[in-house]
N, C-alpha and C positions, 0 to 999 in steps of 0.2 A: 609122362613127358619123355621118359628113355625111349619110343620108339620114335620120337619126331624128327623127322629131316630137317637141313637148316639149309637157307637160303640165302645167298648173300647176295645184297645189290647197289648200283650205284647209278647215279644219273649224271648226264654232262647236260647243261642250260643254256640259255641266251642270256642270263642272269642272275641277280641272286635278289629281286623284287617277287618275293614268293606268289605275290598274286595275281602276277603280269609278264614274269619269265615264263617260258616254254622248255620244258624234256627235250631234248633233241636226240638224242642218246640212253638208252638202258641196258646196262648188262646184267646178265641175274646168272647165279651157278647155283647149283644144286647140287647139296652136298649130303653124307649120311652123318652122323656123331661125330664119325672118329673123321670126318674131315675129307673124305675119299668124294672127287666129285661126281657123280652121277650124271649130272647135263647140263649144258647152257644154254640160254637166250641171248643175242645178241644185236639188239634194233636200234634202228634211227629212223628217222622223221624230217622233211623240209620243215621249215618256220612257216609257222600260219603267217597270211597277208599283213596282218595286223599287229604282229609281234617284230620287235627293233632288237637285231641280236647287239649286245651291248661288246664294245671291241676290248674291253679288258675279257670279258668272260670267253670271246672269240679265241682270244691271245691262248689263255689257259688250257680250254679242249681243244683247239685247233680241228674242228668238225666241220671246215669251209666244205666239203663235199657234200656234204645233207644242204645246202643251198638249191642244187640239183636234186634231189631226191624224189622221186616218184611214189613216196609212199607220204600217204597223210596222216598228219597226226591222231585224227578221229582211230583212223585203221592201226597207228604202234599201241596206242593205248587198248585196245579193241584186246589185239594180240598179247600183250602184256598181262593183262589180266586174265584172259584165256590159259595162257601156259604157268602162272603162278597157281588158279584153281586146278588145274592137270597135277600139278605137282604136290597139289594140300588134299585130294578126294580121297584118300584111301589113309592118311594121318595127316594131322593139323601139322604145319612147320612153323620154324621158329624163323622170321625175317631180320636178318642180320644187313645194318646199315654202318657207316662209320661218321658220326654227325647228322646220322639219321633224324632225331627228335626233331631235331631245329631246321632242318632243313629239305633233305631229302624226300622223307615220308609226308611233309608237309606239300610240297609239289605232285607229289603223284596222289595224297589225297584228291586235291583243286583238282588235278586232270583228268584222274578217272570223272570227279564230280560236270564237271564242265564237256564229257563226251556220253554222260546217261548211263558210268557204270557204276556199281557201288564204291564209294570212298573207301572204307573202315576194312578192304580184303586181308592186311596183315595182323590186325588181333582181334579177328572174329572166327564162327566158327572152329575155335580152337586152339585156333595160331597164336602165335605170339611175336613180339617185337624186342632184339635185341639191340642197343645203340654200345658199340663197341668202344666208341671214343671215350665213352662214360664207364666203360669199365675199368679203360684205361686209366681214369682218375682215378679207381681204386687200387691198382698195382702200382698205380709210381706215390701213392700215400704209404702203402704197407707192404708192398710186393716187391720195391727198386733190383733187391741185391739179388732176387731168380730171375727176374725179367726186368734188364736195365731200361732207363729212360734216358735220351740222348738230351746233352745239355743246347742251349739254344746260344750262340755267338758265345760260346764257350764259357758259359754258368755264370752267375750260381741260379740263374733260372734256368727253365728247361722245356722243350719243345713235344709238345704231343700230335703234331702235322702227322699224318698218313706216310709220307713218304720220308722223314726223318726219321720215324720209325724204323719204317724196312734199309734203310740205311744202316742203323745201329745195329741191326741183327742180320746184315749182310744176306737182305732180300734184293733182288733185282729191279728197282723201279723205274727202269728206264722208259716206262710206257706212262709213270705216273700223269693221272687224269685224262684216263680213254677208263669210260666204264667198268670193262672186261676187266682188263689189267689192274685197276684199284680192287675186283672182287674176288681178284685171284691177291693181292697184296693183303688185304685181307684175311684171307685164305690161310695162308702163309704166317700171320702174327697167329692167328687162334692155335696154328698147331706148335708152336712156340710155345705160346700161354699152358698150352693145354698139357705137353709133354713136360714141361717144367710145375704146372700149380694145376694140377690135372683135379683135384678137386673146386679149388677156387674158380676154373671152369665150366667144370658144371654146375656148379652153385647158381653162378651166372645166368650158365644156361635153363635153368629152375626156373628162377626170377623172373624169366623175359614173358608169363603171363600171367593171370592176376594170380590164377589158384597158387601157382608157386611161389609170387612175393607173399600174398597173407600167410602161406604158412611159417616162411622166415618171419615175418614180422610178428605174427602170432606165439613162435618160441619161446622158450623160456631162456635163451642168451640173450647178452647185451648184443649190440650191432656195431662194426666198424664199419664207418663211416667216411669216405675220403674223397677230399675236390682237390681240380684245380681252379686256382683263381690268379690272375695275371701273373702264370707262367711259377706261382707258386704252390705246392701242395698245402693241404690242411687234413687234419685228422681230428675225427670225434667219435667218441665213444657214445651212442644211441640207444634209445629203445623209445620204441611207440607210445605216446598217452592220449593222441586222439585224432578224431574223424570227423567228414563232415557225412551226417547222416543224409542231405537234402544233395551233395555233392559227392557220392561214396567214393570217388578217384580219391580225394583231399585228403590227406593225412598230416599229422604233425609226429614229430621225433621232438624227445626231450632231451637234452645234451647236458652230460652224466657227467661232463670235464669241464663246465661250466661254473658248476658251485654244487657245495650238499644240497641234495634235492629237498634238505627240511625248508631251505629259503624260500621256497619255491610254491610249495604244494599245500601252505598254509593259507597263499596270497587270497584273496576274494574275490568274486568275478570278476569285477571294475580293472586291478591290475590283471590277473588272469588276461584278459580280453587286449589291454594294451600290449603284451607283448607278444597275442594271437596276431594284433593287425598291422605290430612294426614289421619295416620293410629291414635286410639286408641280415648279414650271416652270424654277428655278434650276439645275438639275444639265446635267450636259453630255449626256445622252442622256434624249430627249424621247419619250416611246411613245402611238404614234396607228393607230386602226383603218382599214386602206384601204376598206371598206365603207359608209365614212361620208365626209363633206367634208374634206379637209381643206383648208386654206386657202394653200395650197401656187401657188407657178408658177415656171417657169425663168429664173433673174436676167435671164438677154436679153432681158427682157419688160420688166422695171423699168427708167421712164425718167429716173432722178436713178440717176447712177453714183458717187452718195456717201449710197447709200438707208442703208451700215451703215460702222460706224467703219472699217473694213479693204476697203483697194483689190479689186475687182472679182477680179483677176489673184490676188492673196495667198489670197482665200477660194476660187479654184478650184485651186490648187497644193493647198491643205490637204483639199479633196475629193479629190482623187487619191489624197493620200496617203491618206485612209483608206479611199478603194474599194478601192485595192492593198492592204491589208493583211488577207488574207482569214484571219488566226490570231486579230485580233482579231474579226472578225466572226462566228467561229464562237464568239468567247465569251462575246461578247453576244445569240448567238442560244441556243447554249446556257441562259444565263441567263433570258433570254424564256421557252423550255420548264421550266424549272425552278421559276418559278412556279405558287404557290398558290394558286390559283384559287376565291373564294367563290362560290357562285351559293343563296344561300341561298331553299327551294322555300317558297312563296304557300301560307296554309291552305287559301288561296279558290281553287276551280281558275281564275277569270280572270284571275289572276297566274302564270298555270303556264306560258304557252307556249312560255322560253325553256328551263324546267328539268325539263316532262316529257318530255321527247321528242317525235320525229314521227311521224306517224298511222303502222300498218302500211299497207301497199296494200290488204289484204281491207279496211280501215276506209277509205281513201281512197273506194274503189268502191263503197262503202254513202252516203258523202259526197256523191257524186255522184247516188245513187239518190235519195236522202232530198231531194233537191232540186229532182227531177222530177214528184214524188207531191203527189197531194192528197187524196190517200184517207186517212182516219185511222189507220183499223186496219194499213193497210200501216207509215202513220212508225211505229205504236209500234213495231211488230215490226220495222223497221231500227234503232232505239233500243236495242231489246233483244239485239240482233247487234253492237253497238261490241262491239272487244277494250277500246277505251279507254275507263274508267270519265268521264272530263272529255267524252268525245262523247256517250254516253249521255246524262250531266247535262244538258249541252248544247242537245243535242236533245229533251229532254223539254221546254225551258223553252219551245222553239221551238212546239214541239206546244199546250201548254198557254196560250200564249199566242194560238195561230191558233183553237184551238176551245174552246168553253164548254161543251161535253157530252160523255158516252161516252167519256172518259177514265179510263184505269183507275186505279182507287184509290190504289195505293202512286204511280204518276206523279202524280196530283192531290195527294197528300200533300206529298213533297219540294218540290214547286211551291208549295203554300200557304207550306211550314215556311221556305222560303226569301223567302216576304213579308213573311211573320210577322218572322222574325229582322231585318231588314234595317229595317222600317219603325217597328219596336220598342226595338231596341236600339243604344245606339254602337258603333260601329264604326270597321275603318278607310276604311267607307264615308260614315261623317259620322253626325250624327244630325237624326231630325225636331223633335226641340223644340230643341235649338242653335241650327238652323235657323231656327226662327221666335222666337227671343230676338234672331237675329242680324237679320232683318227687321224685327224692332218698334225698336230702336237704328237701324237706316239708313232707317226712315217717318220719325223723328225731326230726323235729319242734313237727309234729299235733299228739298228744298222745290220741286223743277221738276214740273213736271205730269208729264212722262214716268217719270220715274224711280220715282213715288210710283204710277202706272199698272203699269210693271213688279212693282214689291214686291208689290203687291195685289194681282197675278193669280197670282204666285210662293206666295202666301200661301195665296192659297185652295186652289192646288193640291198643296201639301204637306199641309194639314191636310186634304183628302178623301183621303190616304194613311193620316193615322193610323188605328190599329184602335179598331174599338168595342164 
């Protein structure tokens, strides 16, 4: 992993309905280790016909110009994904988001998915996914006094924002929320992080794919462990007791500052299992995805050796004991698989991607063809060859959006019915007159020239949506 470049990126939306907001905005930089940037990407996108930019989200990027944009969303995504593989072909990178997990990776999944290109580009072949916010949970649990955390309306809570951040450490954000300039702020905290806890950095940076979280979790240290939760830190001392074999992301942590692990490790399936399947942070086994951040490092990293109520030495005797005790670990992984698992499926297919399945290879192969072509007649007839009804849709939208004629009827239909529906009525895509009730209330509020500059170009461009 020492030779991997890291990437940093961010996106500006119409929204924040993860499966009905649009990208508008992508910045990516590319960066070596030590933080030196190498290149940047910097694109935007008009709103597809069918998407309602929602006016708080307007307010915040302020990207009224991409209303005019000549370039289509099909085509940023296209490019996005083109200059991210350019930049992983010769070493996998490490993709660096900040509230990535929940958000950001989650939208460019759907839109690669929703334009026929692969979703999964930032931890596969090799890459890996860092979510920086969730590091940041670990430094303001055990990090605060090398890398302070700014208090929030003047403590005793405390604010982990992006740009309260680069505020405390006297970074520039006067751009905060234009893509670029959050990947350059970004930018900016790592080499902060990294020149003051320049190990705990790369720890970090280890973690951010699977091979290097199981070997941390695989060690023989205990683990600290640290969140935030409504603006307050928490700290727990860790170590792994189990998996799910059927789900191998699933992991559980046993939490060493909870009680003697003898309470625990004697219990029988039956309790075992109930406190595999309670929900929330209090229970003594904690369950977290290794494909994600977790906010995790090896106590010998933490430089207060009274970081938790129990000596160093005490919480690594009680990690022993429950790595040796592999009858409970099979009970607790047991129980991991014996969960019920919801994944309830999206009516919309652009809420499908985790619950249809993936493409066959005859449909991958069309995937790839359909993205070569600029022939008309050729996409429809790759269209019309998906096995998968979601790529079909898909791709018609793609088509019908690239050309204004000699489209064929039933494609130009579901494309209109799909304008229609979307610009017409509520959904859980929003609606166009909500929208502009909720504009004519914030003309009223935002008295700055800018703000009343954004509503008004937001304005006009929702109502040459509605139907006439």
């Amino acid at each position: 992993m020492s030779s991997s470049n890291l990437i940093f990126y961010d996106t500006e939306t119409t929204g924040i309905q993860k499966d009905f907001s649009q990208i508008l905005q992508c910045g990516s930089i590319l960066t070596d280790q030590s933080l030196n940037t190498l290149a940047e990407q910097n694109i935007g996108c008009a709103p597809l016909p069918w998407v309602i930019p929602q006016p708080m989200a307007m307010l915040t990027n302020k990207k009224i110009d991409l209303y005019n944009s000549n370039t289509s969303h099909y085509q940023m995504m296209k490019d996005l994904q083109l200059q991210w593989k350019k930049w992983s072909a010769e070493n996998p990178s490490i993709f660096i988001t900040y509230n990535g997990h929940a958000f950001d990776e989650e939208l460019i999944r759907r839109q690669f998915f929703w334009n026929l290109l692969e979703p999964y580009t930032t931890n596969t072949n090799g890459n890996g996914r860092l979510d920086l916010m969730l590091m940041i949970h670990n430094i303001a649990a055990f990090f605060s006094d090398e890398v302070s955390i700014p208090l929030f309306e003047g403590g005793p809570r405390i604010s982990y924002k992006l740009e309260h951040l680069a505020k405390e450490h006297g970074i520039d954000s006067g751009n905060a929320h234009d893509a670029i300039a959050d990947c350059n702020l970004m930018i900016d905290l790592c080499k902060i992080i990294q020149s003051r806890l320049p190990e705990v950095f790369k720890s970090f940076i280890n973690i951010s794919t699977k091979p290097g979280i199981k070997e941390l979790l695989y060690s023989d240290d205990f683990l600290a462990l640290g969140e935030i939760h409504s603006r307050h830190t928490f700290k727990y001392p860790v170590v792994m007791c189990g998996s799910d074999a059927s789900r191998p992301n699933e992991i559980v942590f046993f939490d060493l500052g909870y009680n003697d692990p003898e309470d625990i490790l004697d219990l029988d399936f039956t309790e075992i299992n109930k406190l595999v399947q309670s929900k929330g942070r209090d229970g003594p086994l904690k369950k977290y995805k290794i494909n994600k951040t977790i906010p995790i490092c090896s106590y010998k990293l933490l430089t207060d050796s009274n970081a938790f109520d129990i000596e160093f030495s005490e919480l690594q005797r009680r990690a022993d004991m429950v790595r040796s005790n592999k009858d409970f670990q099979s009970k607790v992984s047991q129980a991991m698989e014996d969960r019920m698992m919801d994944f309830p499926e999206s009516e919309y297919i652009e809420g499908t991607i985790y619950s249809g399945g993936f493409p066959s290879y005859r449909d991958k192969d069309l995937m790839q063809e359909f993205h070569m072509s600029d022939d008309l007649d050729h996409l429809v007839k790759i269209s019309r060859n998906f096995e998968d009804d979601r790529l079909r849709l898909f791709a018609e939208r793609i088509i019908c959006s690239r050309y204004s004629s000699n489209i064929p009827e039933d494609i130009s239909k579901r494309y209109q019915d799909l304008i229609n529906e979307r610009n017409s009525q509520e959904g859980p895509w929003g609606s166009i007159e909500k929208s502009l009730i909720q504009i004519d209330k914030l003309l009223g509020e935002k008295s700055d020239e800018e703000s009343q500059k954004i509503l008004q170009a937001t304005k006009l461009k929702i109502e040459s949506m509605k139907l006439t």
